[in-house]
N, C-alpha and C positions, 0 to 999 in steps of 0.2 A: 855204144852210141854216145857223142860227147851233147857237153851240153846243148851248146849251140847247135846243131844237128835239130837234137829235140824239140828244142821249141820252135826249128822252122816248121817242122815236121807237124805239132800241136797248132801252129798260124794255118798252117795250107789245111789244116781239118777244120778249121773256124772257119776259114774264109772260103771252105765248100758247101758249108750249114750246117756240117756232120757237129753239134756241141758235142752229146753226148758221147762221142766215139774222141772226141781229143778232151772231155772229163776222166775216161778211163786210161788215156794214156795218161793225163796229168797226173792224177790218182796213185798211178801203178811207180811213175818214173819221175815225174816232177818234186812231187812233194817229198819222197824221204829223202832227196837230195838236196832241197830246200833247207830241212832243217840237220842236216850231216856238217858236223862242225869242222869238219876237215876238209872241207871243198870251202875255198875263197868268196869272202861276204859278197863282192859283188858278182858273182856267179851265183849264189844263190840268191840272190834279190832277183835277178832274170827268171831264174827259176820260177821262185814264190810266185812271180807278176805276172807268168805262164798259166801256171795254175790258174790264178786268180781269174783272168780272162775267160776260158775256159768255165767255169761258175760264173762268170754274169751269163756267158752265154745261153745256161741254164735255169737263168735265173734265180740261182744259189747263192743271192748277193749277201743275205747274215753269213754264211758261213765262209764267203771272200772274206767279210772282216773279219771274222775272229782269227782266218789263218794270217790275216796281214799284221793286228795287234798283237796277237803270239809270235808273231818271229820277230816284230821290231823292238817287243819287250825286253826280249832279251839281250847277252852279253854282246851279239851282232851290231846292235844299236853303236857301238862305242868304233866299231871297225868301217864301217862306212862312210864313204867323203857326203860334204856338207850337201853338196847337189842332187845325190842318190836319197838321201832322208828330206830335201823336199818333193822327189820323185813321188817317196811314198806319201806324204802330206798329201798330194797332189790326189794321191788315189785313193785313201781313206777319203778324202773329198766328194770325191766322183762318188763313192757308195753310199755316205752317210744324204747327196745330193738327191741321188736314183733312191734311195728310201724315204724323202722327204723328210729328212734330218736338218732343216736348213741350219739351226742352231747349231749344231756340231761341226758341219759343213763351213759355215763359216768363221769356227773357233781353229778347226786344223788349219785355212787356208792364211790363218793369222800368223802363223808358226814358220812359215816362210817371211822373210825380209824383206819390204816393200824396193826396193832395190831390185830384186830378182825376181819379184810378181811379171806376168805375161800379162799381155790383156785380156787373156781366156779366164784369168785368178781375180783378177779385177772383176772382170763381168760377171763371172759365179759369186765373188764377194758381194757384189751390191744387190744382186736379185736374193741371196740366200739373206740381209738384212732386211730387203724391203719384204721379204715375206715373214719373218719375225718381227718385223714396224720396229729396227733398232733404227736410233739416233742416229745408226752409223751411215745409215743409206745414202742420204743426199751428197756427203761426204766423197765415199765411193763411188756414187754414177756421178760425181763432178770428174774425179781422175779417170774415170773410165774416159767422157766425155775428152780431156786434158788429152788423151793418149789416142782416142778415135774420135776425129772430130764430126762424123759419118753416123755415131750411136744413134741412131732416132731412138730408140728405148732411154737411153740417158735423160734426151731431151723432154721425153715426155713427162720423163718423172721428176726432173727438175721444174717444169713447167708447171706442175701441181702443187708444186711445194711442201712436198711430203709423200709422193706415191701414189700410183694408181689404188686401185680401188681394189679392199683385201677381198681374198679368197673365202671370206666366210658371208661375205654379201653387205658387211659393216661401211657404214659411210666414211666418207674423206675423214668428217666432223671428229671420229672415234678414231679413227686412227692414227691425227693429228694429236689426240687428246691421249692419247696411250703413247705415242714418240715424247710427248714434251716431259709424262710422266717418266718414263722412262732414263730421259735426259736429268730432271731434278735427281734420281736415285745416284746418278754418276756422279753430280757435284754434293752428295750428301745431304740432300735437301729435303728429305726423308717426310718431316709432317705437309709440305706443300705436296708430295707424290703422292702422299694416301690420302688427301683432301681432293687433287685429281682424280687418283683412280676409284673415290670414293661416287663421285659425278659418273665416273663413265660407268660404272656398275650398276647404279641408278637405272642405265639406259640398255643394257647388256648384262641382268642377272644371271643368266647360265652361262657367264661366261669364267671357267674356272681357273683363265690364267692369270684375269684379272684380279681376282679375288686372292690368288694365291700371290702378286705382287703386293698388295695389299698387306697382304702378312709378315713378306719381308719386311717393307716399311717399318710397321711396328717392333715384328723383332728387331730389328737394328737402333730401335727408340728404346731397347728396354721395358718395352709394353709386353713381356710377356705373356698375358693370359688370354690379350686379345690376339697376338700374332697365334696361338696355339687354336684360339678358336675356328678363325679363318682360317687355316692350314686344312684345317679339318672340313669346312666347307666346301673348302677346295675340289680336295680329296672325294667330297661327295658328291660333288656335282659332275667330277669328273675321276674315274677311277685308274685311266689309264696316263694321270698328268705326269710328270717325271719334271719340267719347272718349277724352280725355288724347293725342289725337294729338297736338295743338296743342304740347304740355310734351314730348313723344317728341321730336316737332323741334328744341326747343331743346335735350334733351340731345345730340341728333345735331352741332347746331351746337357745342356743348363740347366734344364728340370729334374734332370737324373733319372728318367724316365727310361728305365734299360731296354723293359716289355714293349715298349711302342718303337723304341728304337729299332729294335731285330724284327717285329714285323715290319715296320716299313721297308728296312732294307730285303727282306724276304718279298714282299710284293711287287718291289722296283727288279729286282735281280727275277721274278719268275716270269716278267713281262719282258724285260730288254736287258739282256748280258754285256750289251756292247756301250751300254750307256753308263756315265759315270755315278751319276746318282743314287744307286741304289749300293755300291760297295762302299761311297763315303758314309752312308748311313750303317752298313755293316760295319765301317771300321770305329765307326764311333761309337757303334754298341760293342765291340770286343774291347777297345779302351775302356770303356763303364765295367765291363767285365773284370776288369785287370790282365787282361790279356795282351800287353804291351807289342812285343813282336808281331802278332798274329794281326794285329792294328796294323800295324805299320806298313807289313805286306800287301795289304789291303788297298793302304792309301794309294802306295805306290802304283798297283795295278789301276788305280782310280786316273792317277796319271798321267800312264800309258796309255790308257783308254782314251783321253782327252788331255793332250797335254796346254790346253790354254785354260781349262775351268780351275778359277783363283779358289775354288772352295775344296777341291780335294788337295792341295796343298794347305789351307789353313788347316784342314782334318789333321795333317800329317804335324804340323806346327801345333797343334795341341797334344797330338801325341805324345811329338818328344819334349815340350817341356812338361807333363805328366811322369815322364821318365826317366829328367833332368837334365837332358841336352839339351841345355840352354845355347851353346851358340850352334848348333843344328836347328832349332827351331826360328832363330832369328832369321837366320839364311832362308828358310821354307817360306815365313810370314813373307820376308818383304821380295821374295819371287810373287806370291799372293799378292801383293801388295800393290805392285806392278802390273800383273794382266788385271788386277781391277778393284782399285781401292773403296774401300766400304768403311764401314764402323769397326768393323769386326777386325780385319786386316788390321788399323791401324793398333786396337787395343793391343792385337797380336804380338806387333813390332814391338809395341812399349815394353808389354811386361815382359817379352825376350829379351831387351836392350836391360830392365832393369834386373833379370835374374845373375847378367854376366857382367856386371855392375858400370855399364854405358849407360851413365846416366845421362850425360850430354844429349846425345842421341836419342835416347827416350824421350828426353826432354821437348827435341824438336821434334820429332811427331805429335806428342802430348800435345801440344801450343797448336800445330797445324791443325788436328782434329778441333779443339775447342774454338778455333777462328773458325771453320766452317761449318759448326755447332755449337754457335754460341747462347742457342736458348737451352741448352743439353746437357741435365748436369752431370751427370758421369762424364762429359767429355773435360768441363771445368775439375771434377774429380780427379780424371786422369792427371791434370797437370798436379795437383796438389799431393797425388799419390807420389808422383817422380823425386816432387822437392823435398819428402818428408824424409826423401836419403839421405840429405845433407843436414849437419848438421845448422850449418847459416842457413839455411834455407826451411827448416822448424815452422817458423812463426808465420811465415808468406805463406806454406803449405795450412796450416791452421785455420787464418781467412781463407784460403779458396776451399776449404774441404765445409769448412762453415756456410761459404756462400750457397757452394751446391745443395748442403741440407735442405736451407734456408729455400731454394730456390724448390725442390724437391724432396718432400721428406722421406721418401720410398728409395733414395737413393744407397745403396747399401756400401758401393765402394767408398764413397763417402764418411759415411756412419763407422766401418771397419778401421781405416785410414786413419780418422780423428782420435777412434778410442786408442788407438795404437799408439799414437804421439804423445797421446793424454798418460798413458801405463809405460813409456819412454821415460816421459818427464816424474816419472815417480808421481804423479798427479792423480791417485788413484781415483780421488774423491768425485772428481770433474769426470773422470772418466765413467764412473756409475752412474753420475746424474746426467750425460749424455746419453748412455744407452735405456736409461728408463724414461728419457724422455720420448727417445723416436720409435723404442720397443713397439709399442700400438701399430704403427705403420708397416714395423720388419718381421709379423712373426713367422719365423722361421724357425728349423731346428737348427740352423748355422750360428743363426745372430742370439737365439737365446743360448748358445752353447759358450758364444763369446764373452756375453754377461756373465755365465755362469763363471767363465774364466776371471773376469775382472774380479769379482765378489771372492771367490778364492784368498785371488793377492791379496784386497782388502779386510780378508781373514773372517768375511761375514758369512762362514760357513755351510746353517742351514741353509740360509735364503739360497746360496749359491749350489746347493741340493735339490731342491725345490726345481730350480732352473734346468741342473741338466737332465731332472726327470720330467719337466715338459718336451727339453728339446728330444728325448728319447722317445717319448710320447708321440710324437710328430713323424721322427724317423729311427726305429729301432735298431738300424742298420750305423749309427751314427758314433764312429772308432772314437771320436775326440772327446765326445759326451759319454761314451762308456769309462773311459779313463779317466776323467774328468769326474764323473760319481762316485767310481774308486777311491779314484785320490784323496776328495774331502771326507766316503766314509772311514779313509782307516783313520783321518785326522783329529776326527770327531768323536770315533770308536776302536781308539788305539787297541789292540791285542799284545800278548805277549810278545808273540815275533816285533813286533814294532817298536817296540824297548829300546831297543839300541839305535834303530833311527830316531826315535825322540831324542835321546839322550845326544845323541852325536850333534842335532841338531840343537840345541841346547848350549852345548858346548862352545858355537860357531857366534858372533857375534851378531845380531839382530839384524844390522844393517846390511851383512854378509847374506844372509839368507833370504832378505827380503828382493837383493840384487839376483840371488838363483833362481827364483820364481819367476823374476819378471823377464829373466832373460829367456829364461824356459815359453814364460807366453808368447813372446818377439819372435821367438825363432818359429813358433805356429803358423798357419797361412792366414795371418790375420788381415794382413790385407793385398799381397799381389795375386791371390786366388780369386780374388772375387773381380778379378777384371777381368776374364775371357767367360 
């Protein structure tokens, strides 16, 4: 039986009621033909999208998508014309639609080129925003409107200026008030959205998508402890949330917080396999892991799964520059960067652009960020981090890395950045009394392991003992402060083996050796780590 044969054959059982009698022929003769590498991709799309009918008709719609995201995962993906891969767009649509995924639904339907949108893509686009209250809505039932000028649905929802009235019974009032929030998050306007959605919470306590935008907010502010709090409330109030999960994982990965990482993604993965959220969070706990590849495998299927979510591609963009594909990460960032720039996105960019030494281009992101956070001192940091590569550009990098102190003293790429410049310039001195000043503010085992570093150079050995056995104290797991206690005790309590590096060292002239140390701490992640 050829293919086409088959699937008339699977239609005329649909189109008699008989599902489950054209699930068993799909089953038996569809699908391993589907995935049989030797039959021509677009035969097997016919195929797959036989099957796949056949399971709604059953109502089998999770397991329509995962056979649709497993075949287009794969090397197929690469052999199929441009029109065939919005066929499928089209129809991951329809399922993530028909399971009331409208998020998802309308991230695949983006993935098509507004160029070759039908009006059916359009009208699914705008009902699947105005039931997530995105920004995007009014936008969309205008072109909808633009292309059918007959829409009464358009019109109505133009007419309100913002949407009928949501599905959960919440007034016009909330929902205008969560779109505008929502709107600020897109222009980066990050503390006016949690001042919003701080108002609408007020009025919609159990509402836990609210709550959990809220969180993003902050993490995107650098307010770690409050975004980790709220995440968690979120999480409480509602346990089947899968929103802003994506961005909870990457602050968990800031925290280094491994254990909370893999249960999240174990909870998100035991609930909904088809969704992205919960294997961005696996892939960032196997990154924490050290488990490089097994990361990246991960992200990638995170991709697959959703190829418009800007956060499993940042996943993937911290990966590899964890594992030093630096111009693979920059590539990854500003795809991210593109379906939907954040804070996060843009640090992303930067310190990609600066590991592959585009500092131009860092540069101009650096400056864009800090103009649409210009009360934000990490974003005035970014820029002073970029300039600190130049050598003419020292002293400008100095004031801004100061100002942002100045401005925030909890700012740590900052504080990292400056003492960096200050142990550059052989400034040791400055460089100590920088970090015991804003010490109080940073303790951490990172920032007390970097004191402990400066105090080294500056040959103040106990003290810089003392140092790295707090920061060890803090985090026992801590490689840099292990070596770092090392180092100064063999210094301090030379043995015999140590003999001949004394002496060699000895030998070398003072100024020579004072330049090996310092290059040795320069070349540490003294400051492009502390920007993602």
């Amino acid at each position: 039986m050829t293919s086409q044969v088959l699937i008339d054959e699977i239609q005329q059982l649909l189109d008699s009621d008989l599902g489950d009698s054209a699930l068993q022929l799909a089953e038996l003769e569809c699908r391993p033909r589907a995935f049989d590498k030797l039959v021509p991709a677009a035969e097997r799309l016919a195929l797959l999208r036989a099957y796949c009918r056949s399971l709604h008709a059953v109502k089998q719609h999770r397991t329509a998508l995962r056979a649709i995201t497993e075949f287009i995962s794969g090397p197929v993906r690469g052999q199929l014309a441009a029109e065939d891969l919005e066929e499928v767009a089209r129809d991951i649509s329809d399922v993530r639609w028909t399971l009331g995924e409208h998020d998802m639904c309308l991230a695949q339907l983006r993935q098509i080129p507004r160029a070759h949108r039908t009006v059916r893509d359009v009208a699914r686009m705008a009902r699947s925003a105005a039931a997530v209250q995105s920004g995007e809505a009014a936008e969309l039932y205008a072109e909808l409107l633009r292309r059918q000028p007959n829409a009464g649905e358009a019109l109505v929802f133009l007419s309100a200026h913002g949407g009928p009235r949501a599905a959960d019974g919440s007034s016009y009032h909330d929902v205008a008030s969560l779109t505008a929030a929502r709107g600020m998050m897109q222009r980066l306007e990050y503390r006016k959205a949690a001042a919003e959605l701080q108002r609408l919470a007020r009025r919609q306590r159990a509402n836990a998508q609210v709550v959990a935008l809220q969180a993003t907010c902050h993490y995107m502010l650098d307010e770690s402890r409050k975004a980790h709090l709220l995440y968690e409330r979120a999480r409480a109030l509602d346990a089947a949330l899968v929103q802003e999960m994506g961005a909870y994982s990457g602050l968990l990965m800031q925290l280094g917080d491994t254990y909370a990482a893999y249960g999240l993604g174990s909870e998100l993965l035991k609930a909904d396999q088809t969704r992205p959220e919960g294997w961005i969070a696996m892939a960032r706990y196997l990154q924490m892991s050290g488990q490089t590849q097994e990361a990246l495998a991960i992200a990638w299927k995170a991709q697959a799964l959703a190829p418009g979510c800007a956060e499993a591609y940042c996943a993937e963009g911290s990966i590899q520059l964890a594992g030093g594909s630096a111009e693979e990460a920059a590539e990854v960032f500003l795809k991210a960067h593109a379906l939907a720039r954040s804070a996060q996105t843009y640090r992303g960019v930067v310190e990609a652009h600066v590991r592959c030494g585009r500092y131009k281009e860092a540069f101009v992101h650096a400056k864009e960020l800090a103009e649409l956070m210009p009360a934000h001192a990490a974003a005035l940091a970014m820029v002073g981090v970029v300039l600190s590569h130049s050598a003419e550009g020292h002293d400008k990098a100095a004031r801004l890395l100061q100002a942002a102190l100045d401005a925030d003293p909890r700012c740590t790429e900052a504080l990292a950045a400056l003492a960096s410049l200050h142990v550059a310039g052989q400034q040791l001195d400055a460089a100590v009394a920088l970090l015991e000043r804003y010490l109080p503010d940073n303790e951490t085992d990172d920032m007390y392991t970097r004191y402990a570093d400066v105090l080294t150079l500056a040959n103040e050995l106990p003290k810089a003992a003392v140092n790295y056995t707090v920061a060890l104290e803090l985090n026992p797991a801590n490689e840099r402060a292990k070596i770092g206690f090392d180092r100064v005790d063999r210094l301090m309590h030379p043995s015999a083996d140590d003999d001949d590096d004394v002496a060699e060292d000895a030998e070398q002239p003072e100024d020579d050796v004072a330049d090996q140390r310092i290059g040795e701490f320069e070349r540490s992640d003294m400051s492009d780590d502390e920007m993602l």
